[in-house]
N, C-alpha and C positions, 0 to 999 in steps of 0.2 A: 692412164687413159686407155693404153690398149686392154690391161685387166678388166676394165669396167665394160668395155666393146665386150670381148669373150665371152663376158657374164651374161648379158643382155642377147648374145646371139644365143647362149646355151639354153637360157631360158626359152626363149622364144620355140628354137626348136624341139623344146619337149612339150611344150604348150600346142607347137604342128604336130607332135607323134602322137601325143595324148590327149589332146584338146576334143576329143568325140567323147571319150569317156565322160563318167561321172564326176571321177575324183583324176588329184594332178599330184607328182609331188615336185614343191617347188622350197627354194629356199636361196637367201638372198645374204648381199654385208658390201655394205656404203653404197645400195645402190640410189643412183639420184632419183629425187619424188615423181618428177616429170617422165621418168623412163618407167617407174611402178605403173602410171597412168597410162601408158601404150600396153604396158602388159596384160593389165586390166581389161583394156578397150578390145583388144585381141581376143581376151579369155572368154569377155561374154560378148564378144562379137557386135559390139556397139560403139555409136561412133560420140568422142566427148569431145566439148566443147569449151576448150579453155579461151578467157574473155580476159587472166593476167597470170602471169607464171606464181610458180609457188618453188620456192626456193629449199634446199635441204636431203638431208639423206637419209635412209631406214635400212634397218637390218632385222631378217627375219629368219628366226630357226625353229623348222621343226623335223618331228621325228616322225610322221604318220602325213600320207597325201590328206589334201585339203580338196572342198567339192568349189565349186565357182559361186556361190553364196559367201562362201570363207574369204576368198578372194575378195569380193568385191567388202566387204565389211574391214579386212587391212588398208585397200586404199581408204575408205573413211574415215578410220580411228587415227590412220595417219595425216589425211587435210582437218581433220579438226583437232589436231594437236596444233596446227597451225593458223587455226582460224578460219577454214574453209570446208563446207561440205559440198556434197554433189545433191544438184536435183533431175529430176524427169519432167522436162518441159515440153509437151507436145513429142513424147518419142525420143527427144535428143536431151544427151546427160552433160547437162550443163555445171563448170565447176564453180562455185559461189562463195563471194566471203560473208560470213556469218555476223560482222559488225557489231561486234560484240567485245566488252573490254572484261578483264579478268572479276569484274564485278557478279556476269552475268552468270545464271545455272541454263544449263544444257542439257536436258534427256531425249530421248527419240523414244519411241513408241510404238511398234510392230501392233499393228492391227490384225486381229483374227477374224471375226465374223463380218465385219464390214469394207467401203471400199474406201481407201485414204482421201483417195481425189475430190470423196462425192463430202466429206466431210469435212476437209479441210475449211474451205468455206464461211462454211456453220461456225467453226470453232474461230475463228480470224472476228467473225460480227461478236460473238461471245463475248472472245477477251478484249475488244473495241468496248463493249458496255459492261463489264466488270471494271478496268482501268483504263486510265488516261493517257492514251498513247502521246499525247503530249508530253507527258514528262517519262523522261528518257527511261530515268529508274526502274517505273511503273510498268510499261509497255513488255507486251509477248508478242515475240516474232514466230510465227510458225510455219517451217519450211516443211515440202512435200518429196517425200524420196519414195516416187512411185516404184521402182526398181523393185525393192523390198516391202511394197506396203506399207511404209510406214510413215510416223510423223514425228519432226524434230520441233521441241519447243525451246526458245532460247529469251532468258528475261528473269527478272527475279524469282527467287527460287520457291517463296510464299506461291507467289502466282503462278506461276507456271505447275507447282504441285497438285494446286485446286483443278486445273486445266487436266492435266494429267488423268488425276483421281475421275474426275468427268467423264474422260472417253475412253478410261476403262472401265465403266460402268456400264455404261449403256452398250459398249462391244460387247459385253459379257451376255446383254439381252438381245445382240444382233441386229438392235433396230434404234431408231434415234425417238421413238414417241413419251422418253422420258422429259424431255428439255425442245422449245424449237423459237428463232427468234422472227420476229417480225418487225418490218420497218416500215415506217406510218410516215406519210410526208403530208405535210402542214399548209396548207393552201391561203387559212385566213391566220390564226393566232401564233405567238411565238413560241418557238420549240421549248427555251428554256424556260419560259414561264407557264409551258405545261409541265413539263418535268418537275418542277417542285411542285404540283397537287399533284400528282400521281405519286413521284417519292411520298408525299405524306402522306397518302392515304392507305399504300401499301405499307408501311410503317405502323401505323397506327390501327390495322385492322390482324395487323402479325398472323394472317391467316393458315402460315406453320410452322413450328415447331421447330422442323427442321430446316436451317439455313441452307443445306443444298438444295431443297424445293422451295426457297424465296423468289420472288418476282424480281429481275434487275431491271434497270432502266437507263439510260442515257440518251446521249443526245447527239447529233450533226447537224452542226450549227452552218455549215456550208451549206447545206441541203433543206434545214431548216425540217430537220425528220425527226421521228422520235426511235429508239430502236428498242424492242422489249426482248427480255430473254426469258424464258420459265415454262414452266407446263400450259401445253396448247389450251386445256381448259379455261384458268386463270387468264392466257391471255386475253380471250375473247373478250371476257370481262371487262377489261381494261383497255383494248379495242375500241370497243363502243364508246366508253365512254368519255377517250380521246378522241372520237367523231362528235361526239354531241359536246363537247366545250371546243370544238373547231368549225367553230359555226359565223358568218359573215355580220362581224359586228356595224352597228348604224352609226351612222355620223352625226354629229350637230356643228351645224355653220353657223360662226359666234361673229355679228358685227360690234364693232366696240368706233366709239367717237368719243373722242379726244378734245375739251373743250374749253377756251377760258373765257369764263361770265363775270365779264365786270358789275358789281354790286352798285357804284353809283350809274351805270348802262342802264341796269333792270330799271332800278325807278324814275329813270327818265322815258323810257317807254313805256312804262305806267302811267305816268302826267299824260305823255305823248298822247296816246290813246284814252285814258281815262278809264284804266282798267282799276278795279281793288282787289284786292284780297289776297294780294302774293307777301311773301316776306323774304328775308332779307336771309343771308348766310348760306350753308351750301344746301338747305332745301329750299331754296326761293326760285330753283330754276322748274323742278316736282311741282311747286305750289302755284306759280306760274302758267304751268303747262294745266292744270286742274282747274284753274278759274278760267282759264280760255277754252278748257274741253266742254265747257258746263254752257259758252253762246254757242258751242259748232252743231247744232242739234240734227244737223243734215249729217253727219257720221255715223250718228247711228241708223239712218234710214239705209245701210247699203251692206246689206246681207254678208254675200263672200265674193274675192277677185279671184279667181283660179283656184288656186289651193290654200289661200289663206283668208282663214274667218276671221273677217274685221271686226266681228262683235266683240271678240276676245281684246282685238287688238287696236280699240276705239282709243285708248287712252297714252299707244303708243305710238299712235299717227299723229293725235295731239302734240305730240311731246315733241314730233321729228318738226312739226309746222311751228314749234315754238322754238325752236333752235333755228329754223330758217326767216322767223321773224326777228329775232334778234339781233343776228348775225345780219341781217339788213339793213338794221338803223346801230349798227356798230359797237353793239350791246355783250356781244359772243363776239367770237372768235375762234373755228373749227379750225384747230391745228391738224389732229390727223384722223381717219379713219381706217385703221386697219380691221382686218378681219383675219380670224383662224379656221379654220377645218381643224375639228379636233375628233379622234374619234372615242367613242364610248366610254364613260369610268377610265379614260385615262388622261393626263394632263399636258394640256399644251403649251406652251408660251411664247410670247414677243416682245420685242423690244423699240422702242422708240426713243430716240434723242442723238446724241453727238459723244464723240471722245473729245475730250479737251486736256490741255494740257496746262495742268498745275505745278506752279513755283512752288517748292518742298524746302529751297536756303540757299546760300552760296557758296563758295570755296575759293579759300586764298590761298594759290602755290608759293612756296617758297621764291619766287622770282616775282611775289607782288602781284600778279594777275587774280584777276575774280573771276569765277566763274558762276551760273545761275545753275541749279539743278533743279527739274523737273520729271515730274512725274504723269502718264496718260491714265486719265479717269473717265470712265462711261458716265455721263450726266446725260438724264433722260427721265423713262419710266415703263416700268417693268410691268407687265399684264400675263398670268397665269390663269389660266382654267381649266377646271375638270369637271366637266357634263356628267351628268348620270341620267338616263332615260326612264320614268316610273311610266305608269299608268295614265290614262286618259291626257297623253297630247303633254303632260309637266315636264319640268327639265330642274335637277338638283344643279345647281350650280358651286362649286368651290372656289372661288375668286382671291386671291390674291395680288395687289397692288404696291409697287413700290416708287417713289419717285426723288432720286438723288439730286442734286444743285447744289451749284458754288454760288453764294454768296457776295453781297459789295464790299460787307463790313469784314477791315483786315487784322489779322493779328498775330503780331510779330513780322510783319509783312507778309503773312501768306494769306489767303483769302479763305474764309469759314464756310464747311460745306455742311449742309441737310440731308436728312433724310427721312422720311415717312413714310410709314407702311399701314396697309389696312389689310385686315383678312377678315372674310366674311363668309358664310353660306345662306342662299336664298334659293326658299322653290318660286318657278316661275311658269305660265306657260306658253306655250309655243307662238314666238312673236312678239311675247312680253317684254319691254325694258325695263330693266332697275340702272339706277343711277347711284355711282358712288361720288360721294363729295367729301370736305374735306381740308382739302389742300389748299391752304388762302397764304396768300400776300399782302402785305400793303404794298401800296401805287402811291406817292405824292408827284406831284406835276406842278410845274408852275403856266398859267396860261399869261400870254400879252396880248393884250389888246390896244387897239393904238386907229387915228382918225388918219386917212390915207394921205401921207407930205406933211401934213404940220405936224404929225408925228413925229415927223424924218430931221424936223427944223433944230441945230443944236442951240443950246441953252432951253428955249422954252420949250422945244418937244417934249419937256417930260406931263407938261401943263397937256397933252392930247393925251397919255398914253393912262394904264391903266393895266397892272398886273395883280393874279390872285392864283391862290395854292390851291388846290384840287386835290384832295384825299379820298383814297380810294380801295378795297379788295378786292383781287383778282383771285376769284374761285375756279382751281382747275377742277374739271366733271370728267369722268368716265362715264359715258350710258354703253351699256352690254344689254346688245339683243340677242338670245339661241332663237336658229330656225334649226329643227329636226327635219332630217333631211328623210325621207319618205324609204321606206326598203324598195320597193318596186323602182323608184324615181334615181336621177344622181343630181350630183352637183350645179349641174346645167338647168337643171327642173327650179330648183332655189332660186337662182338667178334672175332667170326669168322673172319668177316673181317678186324679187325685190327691185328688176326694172319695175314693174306695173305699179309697184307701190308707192316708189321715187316718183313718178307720174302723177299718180294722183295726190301724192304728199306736197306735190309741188303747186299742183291747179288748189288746191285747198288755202294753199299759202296765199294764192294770189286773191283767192273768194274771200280769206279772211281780210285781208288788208283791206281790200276793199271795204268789207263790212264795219271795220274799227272806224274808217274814215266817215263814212256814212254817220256811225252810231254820234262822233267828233263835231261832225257838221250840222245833225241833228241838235245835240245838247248844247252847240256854242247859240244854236237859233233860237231855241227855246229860253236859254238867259238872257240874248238880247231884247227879246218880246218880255219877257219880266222884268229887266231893269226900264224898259219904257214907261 
């Protein structure tokens, strides 16, 4: 211990005899790294910043004084034998561990014509859009050692070479107008769904030759940016043309109604009224809605309500006053009405129904106990769409429907479940319902009818009473209406006007009722005057 004091003083004071000069001569054996680090600090007169020790001894001989460059470059060879360099952070030389396992390659790189500081930078977004700093392997760490001008790359040794070869090239021209990257942030579309048309298109257009002047591209997916690397010109190119596919896509707001039309319902409100021409199965609620569109002749008299042309939409207010007529005398049955906000060519979906829980078997432990096992199943129905906006006011629709249920009928004791799917495409226009059908059931019921008390009387009540089976399908309907929602306008604009429409879909309903009753009590009068 005292040897190593003695050392340390001796040094020191030829570093105070000598330390004006250019050159020093110094020479060392087991002295500790931490005590190198004062001597250093001393030599170039600057103050470091150790943030954890660094453990170990060096020994250094030479025959010829050394200048304070030499010096400062033994403490370095020496912290990165250990895992540690020094950097220049705002002035003060900070000592750093490098985080790096023996996998990793290490060069540094004295810069000549340029400044390290001003390029670091640049070169950090570079190797962010060349590799994946995600994966560990991939990644280049590039520390700044302003002291010397220079730059340490630390990362695979592939990469880091390319990196390398990089910025001694463009040092060599003194200036960076070989390479410059720019970062675009994304306001409407998504980063990584630009990135692959632009990867493709810069692929497919190979516009050189040479893979060091190719166009790179990546992405920050936090920030939702895109980051380009390559010659300023090319960028521009591709600039642009990541502003014009980042452009504020339109919505379409899709109502859908959910609906079960009992089959013997419909033509009891056929008799009911006296209506013909409908039929039976899953277009008889369509065919329905068309015979009743054909007495409202006051629908067509009514131009437009705010922003929505009824003439377009004569036969889908029809259609909304034949569901609210049904649904009156008990005929329908609106289970649900959701609605999506989906935006443009892309696909939305909902879900409707219940988790239940199905019996799957039993189990019998060794001690005789039984146990039931079941399983959670989504039963319901599944509503996908993907809008496409064309030309004049249309709306492409991609529709897909699915509807799962369990069953009464069992087997093996477990209950049998369904499932049916429709896919479809239909253009429509704005306002328009299509209606998908479909999905039927039989209904059998037994009804009783019975005279009130002598009903109730045993033995002969059964002489009052009176039962009979009731067969039936219940057709479940989807009708899907797009409203495109206006670019100027938002969501609140739509609304609006599907209140007004609800309004007057509603006073319609009541006009028509009224008129079937009319039309009922005319024709029942007219056969009483003829059977006279």
């Amino acid at each position: 211990m005292r040897l190593k004091k003695l050392i340390l003083i001796f040094i020191l004071s030829t570093i105070f005899l000598f330390g004006k000069g250019e050159e020093i001569d110094i020479n060392f054996k087991n002295l500790e790294i931490i005590d190198l680090i004062k001597i250093v600090s001393k030599i170039l007169e600057k103050n470091i910043l150790l943030e954890q020790d660094v453990l170990g001894k060096v020994d250094f001989v030479s025959n010829k004084p050394v200048n304070k460059e030499d010096v400062f470059n033994i403490l370095k060879y020496t912290l990165e034998a250990k895992g540690f360099t020094i950097i220049d952070d705002h002035g003060i030389l900070r000592l750093v561990k490098i985080n790096v396992d023996t996998q990793k390659y290490t060069e540094e790189v004295k810069v000549k014509n340029l400044q390290a500081v001003e390029i670091q930078a640049d070169l950090i977004t570079m190797a962010k859009t060349l590799y994946n700093e995600q994966i560990e392997t991939e990644k280049v760490t590039i520390l700044l050692n302003k002291e010397t001008n220079s730059l340490i790359f630390v990362g695979k040794e592939k990469n880091v070479k390319y990196l390398v070869n990089y910025l001694k090239t463009i040092d060599a021209h003194g200036s960076l107008i070989a390479k410059t990257v720019e970062v675009i942030a994304l306001k409407n579309a998504e980063a990584k769904a630009i990135m692959t048309i632009i990867s493709g298109i810069i692929t497919n257009q190979q516009q050189s030759k040479n893979s060091n002047n190719k166009p790179y591209i990546s992405v920050d997916e936090e920030s939702n940016s895109i980051i380009l690397m390559g010659q300023k010109n090319l960028l521009a190119y591709y600039k642009e043309l990541i502003e014009q596919l980042d452009t504020d896509k339109q919505q379409v707001y899709v109502q859908a109604r959910i609906i079960e039309v009992s089959e013997k319902g419909i033509q009891n409100v056929g008799l009911k009224y006296g209506i013909d021409g409908f039929q039976s199965g899953s277009g008889g609620l369509a065919t329905f809605s068309s015979t009743l569109n054909n007495g409202i002749s006051s629908l067509g008299k009514i131009n437009q309500m705010g922003g929505l042309d009824l003439n377009t939409m004569t036969h889908g207010l029809a259609l909304g006053i034949t569901v609210n007529l049904l649904n009156q005398n008990g005929a329908a049955d609106i289970l649900s009405e959701p609605s999506l906000l989906c935006i443009n060519n892309k696909q939305s979906s909902i879900y409707v129904g219940e988790t239940r829980s199905i019996k799957t078997g039993t189990t019998t432990t060794t001690g005789g106990n039984v146990s039931e096992n079941y399983v959670r199943e989504d039963i319901g129905l599944t509503l996908k769409v993907k809008p496409r906006i064309s030309t004049g006011d249309k709306v492409t629709l991609e529709i897909t429907t699915k509807l799962e249920d369990v069953g009464q009928t069992l087997t093996n004791g477990q209950p049998d479940t369904s499932k049916k799917d429709i896919t479809t495409t239909a253009i429509v226009n704005h306002g328009e319902s299509i209606i998908l059908g479909g999905y039927i059931k039989e209904k059998n019921e037994i009804i009783l009818e019975k005279i009130p008390l002598l009903g109730d009387i045993p033995f002969i009540g059964a002489l009052f009473k009176n039962s009979y089976e009731i067969k039936d399908k219940i057709n479940l309907v989807v009708i899907i209406t797009p409203y495109i929602v206006p670019k100027t306008k938002d969501l609140t604009y739509i609304r609006n006007q599907l209140v007004e429409l609800k309004i007057l879909e509603d006073k319609f309903t009541k006009d028509t009722i009224l008129r079937l009753e009319k039309t009922k009590l005319k024709a029942h009068k007219e056969g009483v005057e003829t059977n006279k």
